[in-house]
Rosetta silent file (secondary structure, phi, psi, omega in degrees, C-alpha in Angstrom):
SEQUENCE: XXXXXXXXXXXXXXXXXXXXXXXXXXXXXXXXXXXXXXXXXXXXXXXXXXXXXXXXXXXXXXXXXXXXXXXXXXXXXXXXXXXXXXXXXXXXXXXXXXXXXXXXXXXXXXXXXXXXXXXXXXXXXXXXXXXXXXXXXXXXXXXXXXXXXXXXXXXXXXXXXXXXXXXXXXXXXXXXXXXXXXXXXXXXXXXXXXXXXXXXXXXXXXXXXXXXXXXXXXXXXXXXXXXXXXXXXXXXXXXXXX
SCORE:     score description
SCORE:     0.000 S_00000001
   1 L     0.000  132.824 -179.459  -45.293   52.700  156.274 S_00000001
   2 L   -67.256  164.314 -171.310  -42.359   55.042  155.979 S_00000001
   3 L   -97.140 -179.728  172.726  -40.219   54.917  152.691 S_00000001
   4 E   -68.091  132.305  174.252  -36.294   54.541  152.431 S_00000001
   5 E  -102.540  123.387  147.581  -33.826   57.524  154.043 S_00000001
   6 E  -128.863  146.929  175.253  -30.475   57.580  152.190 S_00000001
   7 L   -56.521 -125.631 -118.365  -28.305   60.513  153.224 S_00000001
   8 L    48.177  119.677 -160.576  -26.068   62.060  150.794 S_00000001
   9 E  -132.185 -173.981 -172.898  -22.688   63.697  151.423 S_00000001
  10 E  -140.441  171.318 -162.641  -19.632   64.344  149.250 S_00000001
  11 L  -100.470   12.756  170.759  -15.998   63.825  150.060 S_00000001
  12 L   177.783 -167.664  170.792  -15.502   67.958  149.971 S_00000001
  13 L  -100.396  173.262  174.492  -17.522   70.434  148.241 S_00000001
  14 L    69.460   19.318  174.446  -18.464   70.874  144.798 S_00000001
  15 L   -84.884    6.530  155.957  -17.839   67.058  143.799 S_00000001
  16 L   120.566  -13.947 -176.563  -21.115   66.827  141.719 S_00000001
  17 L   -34.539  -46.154 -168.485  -23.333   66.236  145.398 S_00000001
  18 L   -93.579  -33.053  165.938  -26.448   68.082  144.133 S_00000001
  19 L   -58.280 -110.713 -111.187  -26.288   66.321  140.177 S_00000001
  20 L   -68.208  -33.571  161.334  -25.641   62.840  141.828 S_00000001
  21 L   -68.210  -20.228 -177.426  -29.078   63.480  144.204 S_00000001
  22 L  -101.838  -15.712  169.379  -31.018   64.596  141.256 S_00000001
  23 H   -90.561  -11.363  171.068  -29.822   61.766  139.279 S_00000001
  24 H   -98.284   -1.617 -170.472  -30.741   59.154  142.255 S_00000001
  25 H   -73.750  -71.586  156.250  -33.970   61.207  142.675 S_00000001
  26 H   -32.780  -42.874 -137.363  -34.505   59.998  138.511 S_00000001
  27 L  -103.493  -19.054  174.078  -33.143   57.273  138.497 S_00000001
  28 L  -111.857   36.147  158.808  -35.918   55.605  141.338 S_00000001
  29 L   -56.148  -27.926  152.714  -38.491   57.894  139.345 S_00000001
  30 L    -2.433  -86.540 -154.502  -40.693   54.347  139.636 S_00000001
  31 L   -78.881 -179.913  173.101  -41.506   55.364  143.157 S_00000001
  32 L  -107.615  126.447  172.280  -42.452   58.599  144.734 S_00000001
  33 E  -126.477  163.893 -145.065  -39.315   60.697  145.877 S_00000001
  34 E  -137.719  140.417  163.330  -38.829   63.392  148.163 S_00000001
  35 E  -137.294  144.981  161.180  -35.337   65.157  148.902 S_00000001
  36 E  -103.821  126.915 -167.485  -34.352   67.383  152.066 S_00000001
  37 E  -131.987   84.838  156.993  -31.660   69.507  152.091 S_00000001
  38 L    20.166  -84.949 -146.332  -30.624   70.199  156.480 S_00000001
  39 L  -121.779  148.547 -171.238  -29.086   73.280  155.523 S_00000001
  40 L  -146.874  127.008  179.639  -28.858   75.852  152.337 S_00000001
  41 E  -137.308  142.124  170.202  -25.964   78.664  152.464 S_00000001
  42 L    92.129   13.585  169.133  -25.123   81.020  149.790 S_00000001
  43 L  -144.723  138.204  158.419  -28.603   81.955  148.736 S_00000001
  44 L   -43.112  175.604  172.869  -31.102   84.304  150.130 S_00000001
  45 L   -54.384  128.168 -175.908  -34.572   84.333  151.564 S_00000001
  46 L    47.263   17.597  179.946  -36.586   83.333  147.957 S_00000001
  47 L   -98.404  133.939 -174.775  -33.377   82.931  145.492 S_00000001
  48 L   -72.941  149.336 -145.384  -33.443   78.874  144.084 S_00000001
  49 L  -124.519 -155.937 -174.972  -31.268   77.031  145.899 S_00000001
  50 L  -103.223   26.906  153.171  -29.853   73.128  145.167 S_00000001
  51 L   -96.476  -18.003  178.257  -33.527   71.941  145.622 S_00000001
  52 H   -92.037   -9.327  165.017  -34.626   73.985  142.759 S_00000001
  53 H   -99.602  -14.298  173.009  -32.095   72.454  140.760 S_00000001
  54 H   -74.984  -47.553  171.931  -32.985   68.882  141.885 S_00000001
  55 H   -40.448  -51.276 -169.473  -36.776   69.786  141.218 S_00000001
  56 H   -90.460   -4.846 -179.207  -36.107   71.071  137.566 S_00000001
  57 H   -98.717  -29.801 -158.302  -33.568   68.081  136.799 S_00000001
  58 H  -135.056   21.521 -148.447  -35.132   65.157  138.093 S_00000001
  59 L   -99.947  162.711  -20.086  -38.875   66.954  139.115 S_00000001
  60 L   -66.345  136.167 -166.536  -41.513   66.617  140.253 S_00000001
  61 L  -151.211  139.279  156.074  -40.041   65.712  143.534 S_00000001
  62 E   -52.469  125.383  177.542  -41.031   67.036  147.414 S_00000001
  63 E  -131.826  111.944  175.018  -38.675   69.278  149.041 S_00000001
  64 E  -105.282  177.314 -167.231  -38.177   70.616  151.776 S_00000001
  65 E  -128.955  143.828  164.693  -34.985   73.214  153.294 S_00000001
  66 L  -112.531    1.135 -159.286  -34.667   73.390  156.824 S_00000001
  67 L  -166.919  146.581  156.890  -32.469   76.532  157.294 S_00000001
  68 L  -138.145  164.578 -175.291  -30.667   78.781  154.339 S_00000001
  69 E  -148.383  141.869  170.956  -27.799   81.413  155.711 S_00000001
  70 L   -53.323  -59.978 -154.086  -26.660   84.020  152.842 S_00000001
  71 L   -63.722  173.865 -164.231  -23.270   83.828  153.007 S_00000001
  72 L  -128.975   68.641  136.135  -21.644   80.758  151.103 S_00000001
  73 L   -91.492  148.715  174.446  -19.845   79.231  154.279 S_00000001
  74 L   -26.316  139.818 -154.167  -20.102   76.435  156.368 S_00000001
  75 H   -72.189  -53.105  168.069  -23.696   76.192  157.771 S_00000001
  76 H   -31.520  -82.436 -169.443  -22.354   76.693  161.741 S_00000001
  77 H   -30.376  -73.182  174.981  -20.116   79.595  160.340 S_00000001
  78 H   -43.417  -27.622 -163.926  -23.057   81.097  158.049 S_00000001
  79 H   -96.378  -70.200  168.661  -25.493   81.132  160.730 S_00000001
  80 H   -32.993  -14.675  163.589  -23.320   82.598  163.396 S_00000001
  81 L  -125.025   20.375  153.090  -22.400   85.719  161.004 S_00000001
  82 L  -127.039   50.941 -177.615  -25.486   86.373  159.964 S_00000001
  83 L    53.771    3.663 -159.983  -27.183   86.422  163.777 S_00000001
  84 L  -111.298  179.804  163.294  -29.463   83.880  163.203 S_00000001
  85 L   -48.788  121.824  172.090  -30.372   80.734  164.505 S_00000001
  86 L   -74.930  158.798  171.332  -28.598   77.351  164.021 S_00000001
  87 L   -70.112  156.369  171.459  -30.377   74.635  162.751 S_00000001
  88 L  -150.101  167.830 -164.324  -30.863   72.162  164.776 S_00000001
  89 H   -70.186  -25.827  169.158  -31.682   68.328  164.885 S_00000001
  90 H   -55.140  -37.051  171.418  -35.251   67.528  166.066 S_00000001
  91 H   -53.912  -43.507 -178.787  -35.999   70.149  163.122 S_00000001
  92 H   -81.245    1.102   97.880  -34.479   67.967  160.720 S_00000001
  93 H     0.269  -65.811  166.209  -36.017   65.125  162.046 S_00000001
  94 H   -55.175  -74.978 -165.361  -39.325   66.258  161.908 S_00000001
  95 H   -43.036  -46.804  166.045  -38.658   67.217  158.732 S_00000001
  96 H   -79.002  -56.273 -161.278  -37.313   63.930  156.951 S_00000001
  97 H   -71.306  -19.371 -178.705  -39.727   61.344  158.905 S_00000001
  98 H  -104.290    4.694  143.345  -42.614   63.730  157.720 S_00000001
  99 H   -53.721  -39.392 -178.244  -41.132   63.288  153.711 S_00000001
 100 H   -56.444  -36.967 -171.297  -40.560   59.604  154.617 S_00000001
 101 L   -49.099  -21.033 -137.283  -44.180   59.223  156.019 S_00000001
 102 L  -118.182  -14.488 -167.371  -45.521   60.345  152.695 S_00000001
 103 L  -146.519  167.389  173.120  -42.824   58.901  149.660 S_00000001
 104 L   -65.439  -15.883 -153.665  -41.100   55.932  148.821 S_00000001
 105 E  -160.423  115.898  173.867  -37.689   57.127  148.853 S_00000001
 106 E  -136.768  106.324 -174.180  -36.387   60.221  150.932 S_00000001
 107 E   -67.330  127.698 -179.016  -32.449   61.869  150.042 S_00000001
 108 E  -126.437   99.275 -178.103  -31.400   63.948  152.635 S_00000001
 109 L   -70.343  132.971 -172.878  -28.512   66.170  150.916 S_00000001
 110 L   -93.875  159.849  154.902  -25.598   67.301  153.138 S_00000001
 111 L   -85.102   97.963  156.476  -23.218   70.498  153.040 S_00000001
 112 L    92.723 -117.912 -156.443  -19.838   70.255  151.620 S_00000001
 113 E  -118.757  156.060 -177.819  -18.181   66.867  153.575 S_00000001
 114 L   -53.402  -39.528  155.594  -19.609   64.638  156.114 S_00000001
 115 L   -92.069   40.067  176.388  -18.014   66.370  159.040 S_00000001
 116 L   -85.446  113.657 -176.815  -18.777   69.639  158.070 S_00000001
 117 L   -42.623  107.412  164.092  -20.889   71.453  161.141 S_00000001
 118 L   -85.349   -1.187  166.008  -24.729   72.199  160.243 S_00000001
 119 E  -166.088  168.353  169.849  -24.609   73.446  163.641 S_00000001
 120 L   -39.493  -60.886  137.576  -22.145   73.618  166.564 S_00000001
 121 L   -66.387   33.906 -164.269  -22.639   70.344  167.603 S_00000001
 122 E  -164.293  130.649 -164.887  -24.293   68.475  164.515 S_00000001
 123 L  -137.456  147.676 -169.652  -23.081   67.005  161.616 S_00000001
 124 L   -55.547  -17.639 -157.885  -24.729   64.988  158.959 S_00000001
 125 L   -76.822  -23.553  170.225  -23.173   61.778  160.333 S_00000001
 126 H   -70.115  -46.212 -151.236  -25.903   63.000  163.518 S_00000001
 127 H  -102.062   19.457  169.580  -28.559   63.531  161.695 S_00000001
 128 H  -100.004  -12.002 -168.759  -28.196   59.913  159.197 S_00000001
 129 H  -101.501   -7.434 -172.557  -27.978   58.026  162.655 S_00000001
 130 L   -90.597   -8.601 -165.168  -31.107   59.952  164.248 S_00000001
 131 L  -134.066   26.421  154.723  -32.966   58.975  160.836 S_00000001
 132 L    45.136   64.620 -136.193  -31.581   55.587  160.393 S_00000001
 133 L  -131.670  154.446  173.699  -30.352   56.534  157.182 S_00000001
 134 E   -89.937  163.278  165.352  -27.712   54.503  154.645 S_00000001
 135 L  -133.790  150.900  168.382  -24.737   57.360  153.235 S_00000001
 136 E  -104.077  135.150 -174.568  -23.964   57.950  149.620 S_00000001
 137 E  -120.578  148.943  158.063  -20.384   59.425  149.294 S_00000001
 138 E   -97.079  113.786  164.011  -19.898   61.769  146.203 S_00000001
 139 E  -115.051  169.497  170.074  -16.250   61.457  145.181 S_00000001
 140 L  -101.011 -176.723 -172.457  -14.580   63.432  142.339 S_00000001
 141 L  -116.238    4.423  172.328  -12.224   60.731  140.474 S_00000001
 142 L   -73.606 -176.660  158.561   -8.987   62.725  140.361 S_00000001
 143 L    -7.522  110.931  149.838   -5.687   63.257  142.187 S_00000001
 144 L   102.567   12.946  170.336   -6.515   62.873  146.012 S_00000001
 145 H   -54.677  -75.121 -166.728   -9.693   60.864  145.494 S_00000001
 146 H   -45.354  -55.229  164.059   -8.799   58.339  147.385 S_00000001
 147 H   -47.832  -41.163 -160.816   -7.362   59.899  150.517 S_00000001
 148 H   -88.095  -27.994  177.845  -10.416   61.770  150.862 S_00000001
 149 H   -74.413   -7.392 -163.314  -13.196   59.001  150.067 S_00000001
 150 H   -91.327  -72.448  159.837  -10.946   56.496  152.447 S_00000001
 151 H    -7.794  -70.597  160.329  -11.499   59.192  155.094 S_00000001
 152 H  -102.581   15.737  159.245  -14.849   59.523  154.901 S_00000001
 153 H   -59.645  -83.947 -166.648  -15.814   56.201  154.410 S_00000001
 154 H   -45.718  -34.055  152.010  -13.627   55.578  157.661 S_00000001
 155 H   -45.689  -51.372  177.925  -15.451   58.360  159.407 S_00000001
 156 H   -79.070  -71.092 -150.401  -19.001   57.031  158.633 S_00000001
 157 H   -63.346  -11.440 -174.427  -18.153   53.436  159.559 S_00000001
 158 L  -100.271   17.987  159.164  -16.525   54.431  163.206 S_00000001
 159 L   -87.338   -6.721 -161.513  -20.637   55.871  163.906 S_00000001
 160 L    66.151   37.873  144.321  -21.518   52.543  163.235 S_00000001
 161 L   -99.884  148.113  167.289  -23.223   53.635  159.612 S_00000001
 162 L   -96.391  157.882 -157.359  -23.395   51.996  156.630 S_00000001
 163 L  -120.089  107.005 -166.559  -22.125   53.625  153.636 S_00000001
 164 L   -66.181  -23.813 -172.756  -24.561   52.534  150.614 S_00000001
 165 E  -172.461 -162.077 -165.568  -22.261   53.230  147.594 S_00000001
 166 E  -132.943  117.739 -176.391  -19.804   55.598  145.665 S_00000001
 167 E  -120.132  107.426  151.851  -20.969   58.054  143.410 S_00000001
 168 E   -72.621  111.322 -165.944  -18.598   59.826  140.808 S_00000001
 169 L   -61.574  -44.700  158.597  -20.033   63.230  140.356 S_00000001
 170 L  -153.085  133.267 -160.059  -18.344   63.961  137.464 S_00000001
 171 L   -99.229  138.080 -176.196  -16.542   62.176  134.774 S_00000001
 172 L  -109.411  154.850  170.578  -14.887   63.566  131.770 S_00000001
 173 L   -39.712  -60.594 -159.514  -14.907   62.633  128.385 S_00000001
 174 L  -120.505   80.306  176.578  -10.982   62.328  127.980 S_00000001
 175 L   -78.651  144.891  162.229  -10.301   60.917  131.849 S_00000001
 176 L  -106.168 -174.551 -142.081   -6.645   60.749  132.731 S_00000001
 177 H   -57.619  -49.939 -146.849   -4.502   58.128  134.002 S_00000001
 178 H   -89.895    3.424  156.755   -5.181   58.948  137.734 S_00000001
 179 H  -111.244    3.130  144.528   -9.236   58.876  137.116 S_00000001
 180 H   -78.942  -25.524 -158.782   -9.136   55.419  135.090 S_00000001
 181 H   -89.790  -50.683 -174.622   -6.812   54.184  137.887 S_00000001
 182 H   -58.297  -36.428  173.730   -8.716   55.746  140.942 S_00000001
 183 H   -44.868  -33.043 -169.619  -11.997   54.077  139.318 S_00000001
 184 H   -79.127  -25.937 -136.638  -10.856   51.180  139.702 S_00000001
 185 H  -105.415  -48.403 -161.527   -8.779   51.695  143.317 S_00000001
 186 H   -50.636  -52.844  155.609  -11.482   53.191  144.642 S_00000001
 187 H   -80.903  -14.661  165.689  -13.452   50.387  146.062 S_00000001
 188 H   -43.198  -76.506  177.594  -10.790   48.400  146.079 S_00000001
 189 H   -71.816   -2.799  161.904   -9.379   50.461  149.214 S_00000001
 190 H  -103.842  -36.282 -170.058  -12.964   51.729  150.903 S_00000001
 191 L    78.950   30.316 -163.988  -14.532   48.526  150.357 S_00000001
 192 L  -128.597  133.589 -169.003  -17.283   50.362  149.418 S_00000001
 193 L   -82.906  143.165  177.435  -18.810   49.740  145.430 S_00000001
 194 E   -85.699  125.708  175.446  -18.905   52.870  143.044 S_00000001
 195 E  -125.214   33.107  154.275  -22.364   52.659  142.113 S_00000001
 196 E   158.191  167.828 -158.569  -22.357   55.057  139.596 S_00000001
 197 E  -144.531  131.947  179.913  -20.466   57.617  137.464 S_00000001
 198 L  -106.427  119.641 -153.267  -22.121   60.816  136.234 S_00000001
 199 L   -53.625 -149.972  175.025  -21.191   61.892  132.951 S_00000001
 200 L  -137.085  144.502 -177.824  -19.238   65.945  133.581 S_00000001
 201 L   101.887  -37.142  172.871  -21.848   68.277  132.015 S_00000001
 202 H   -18.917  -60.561  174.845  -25.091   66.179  133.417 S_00000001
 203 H   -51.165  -21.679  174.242  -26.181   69.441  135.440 S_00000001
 204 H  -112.291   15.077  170.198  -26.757   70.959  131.698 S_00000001
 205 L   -94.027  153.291 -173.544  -28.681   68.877  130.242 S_00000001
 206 L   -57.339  143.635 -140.867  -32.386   69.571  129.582 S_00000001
 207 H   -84.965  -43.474 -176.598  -34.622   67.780  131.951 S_00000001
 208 H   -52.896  -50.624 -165.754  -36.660   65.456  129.626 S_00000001
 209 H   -78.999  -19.783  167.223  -32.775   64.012  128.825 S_00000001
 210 H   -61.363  -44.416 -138.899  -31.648   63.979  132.577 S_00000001
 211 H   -80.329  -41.482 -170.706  -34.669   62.199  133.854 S_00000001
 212 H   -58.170  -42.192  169.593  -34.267   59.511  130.449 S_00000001
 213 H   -88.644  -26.138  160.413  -30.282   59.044  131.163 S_00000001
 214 H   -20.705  -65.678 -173.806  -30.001   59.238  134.798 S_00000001
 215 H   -47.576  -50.793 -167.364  -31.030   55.362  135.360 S_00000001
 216 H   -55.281  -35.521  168.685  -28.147   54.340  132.831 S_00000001
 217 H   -42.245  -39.567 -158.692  -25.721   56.100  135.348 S_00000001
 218 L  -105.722  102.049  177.945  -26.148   53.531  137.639 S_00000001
 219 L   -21.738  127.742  169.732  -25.252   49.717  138.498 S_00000001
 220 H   -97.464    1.670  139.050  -28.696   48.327  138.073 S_00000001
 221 H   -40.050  -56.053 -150.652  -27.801   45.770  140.489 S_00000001
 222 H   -89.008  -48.916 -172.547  -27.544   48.231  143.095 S_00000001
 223 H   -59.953  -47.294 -168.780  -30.843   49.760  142.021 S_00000001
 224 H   -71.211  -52.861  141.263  -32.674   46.374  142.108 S_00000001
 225 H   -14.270  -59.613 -154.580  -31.210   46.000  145.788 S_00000001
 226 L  -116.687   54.685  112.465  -32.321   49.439  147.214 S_00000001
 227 L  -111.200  171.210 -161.225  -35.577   50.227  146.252 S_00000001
 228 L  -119.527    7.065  170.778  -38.519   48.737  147.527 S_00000001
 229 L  -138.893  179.837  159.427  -40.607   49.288  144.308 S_00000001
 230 L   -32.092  125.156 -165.431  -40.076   49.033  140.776 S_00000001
 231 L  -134.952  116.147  170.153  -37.082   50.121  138.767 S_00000001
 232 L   -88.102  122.657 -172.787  -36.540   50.045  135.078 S_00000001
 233 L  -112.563   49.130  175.762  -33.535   48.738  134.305 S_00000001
 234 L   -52.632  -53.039 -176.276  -34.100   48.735  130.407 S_00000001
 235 L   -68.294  157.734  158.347  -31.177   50.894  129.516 S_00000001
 236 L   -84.484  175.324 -178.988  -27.866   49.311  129.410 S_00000001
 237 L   -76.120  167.689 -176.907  -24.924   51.007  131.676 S_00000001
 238 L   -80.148  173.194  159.933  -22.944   54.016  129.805 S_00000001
 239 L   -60.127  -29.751  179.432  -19.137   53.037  128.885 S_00000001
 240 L   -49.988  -61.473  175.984  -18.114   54.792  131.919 S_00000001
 241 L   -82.322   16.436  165.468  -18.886   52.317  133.796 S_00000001
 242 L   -62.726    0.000    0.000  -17.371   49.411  132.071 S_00000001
């Protein structure tokens, strides 16, 4: 029996999208998990890439890449200046259903924002509906949060997907007014639950201390909902999420 597909995209780039997959990757450490990541830009032919940092954060975990382009552009863009070949979706297909076949739980990380092209015609919002996939939005919580998470909320829901949660990628120690207020706003106005907030700094902690704090990140509601195997939900939640 195949395992769970949830997608994961972010509401631009650099909102915490590769931490917040290696922390749901941890945090359903129970289970066996797997992550795929479509498309990889901005690293050569053997240089580690944002699977080698989900592997060393939240590891051991299967991974597979379907494509990398050097340059650190859109995947369409990237492919098209460096001559090569677009990716395209029956690969990534194949490629998740044969992680799914094999683990409990399989994250399929996107590039940049949900309509960002992994090929001329193909976007992750294609490839979560060929692989019957839930989406995880990565928001940051500052200025312009909202606009952009209402956006792509409203974007996944007019494919007819559901959007599993809200992840805040990274949270600061000393938040200011407009990231206690957007915590709060934020499902209020997507109608979608933040279902966890990832401390700022997460990506630099040592792996033994990721894999132990990861779970704590996380409603454990939400966890006990969407896995299909055991979850410890021992730890209490951080403050953050108070």
């Amino acid at each position: 029996m195949s395992g769970r597909i949830l997608a994961v995209t972010g509401t631009s780039t650099d909102v915490g999208k590769t931490i917040a997959t290696a922390a749901l990757a941890a945090a359903f450490a129970d289970g066996s998990v797997a992550v795929c990541k479509p498309v990889q830009t901005g690293m050569r032919p053997g240089e580690p890439g944002d699977l080698a940092v989900i592997d060393h954060l939240a590891g051991p975990v299967a991974t597979a890449e379907c494509a990398r382009y050097p340059e650190p552009l859109a995947p369409e863009t990237a492919a098209r200046r460096a001559g090569a070949e677009p990716v395209d979706l029956p690969t990534i297909i194949r490629t998740v259903f044969g992680l799914s076949a094999a683990h409990d739980l399989t994250l399929v990380e996107g590039a940049g924002g949900i309509l960002v092209r992994l090929a001329e015609n193909l976007t992750l919002l294609d490839v979560a509906g060929a692989v019957d996939a839930e989406v995880i939005v990565v928001v940051h919580p500052g200025l312009g949060a909202l606009n952009h998470a209402e956006l792509t909320v409203s974007a996944i829901r007019a494919c007819g997907l559901t959007v599993a949660g809200l992840i805040i990628g990274s949270w600061s120690a000393e938040p200011d007014l407009a990231m206690i207020c957007n915590r709060d706003d934020l499902p209020r106005l997507t109608g979608v639950p933040v279902i966890a907030v990832i401390p700022g700094g997460a990506g630099a902690l040592n792996p033994a201390d990721f894999r132990h704090a990861a779970p704590t990140w996380f409603d454990p509601r939400w966890l006990d909902r969407h896995t299909a195997f055991p979850t410890s939900t021992d730890h209490p939640m951080t403050g953050v999420l108070s």
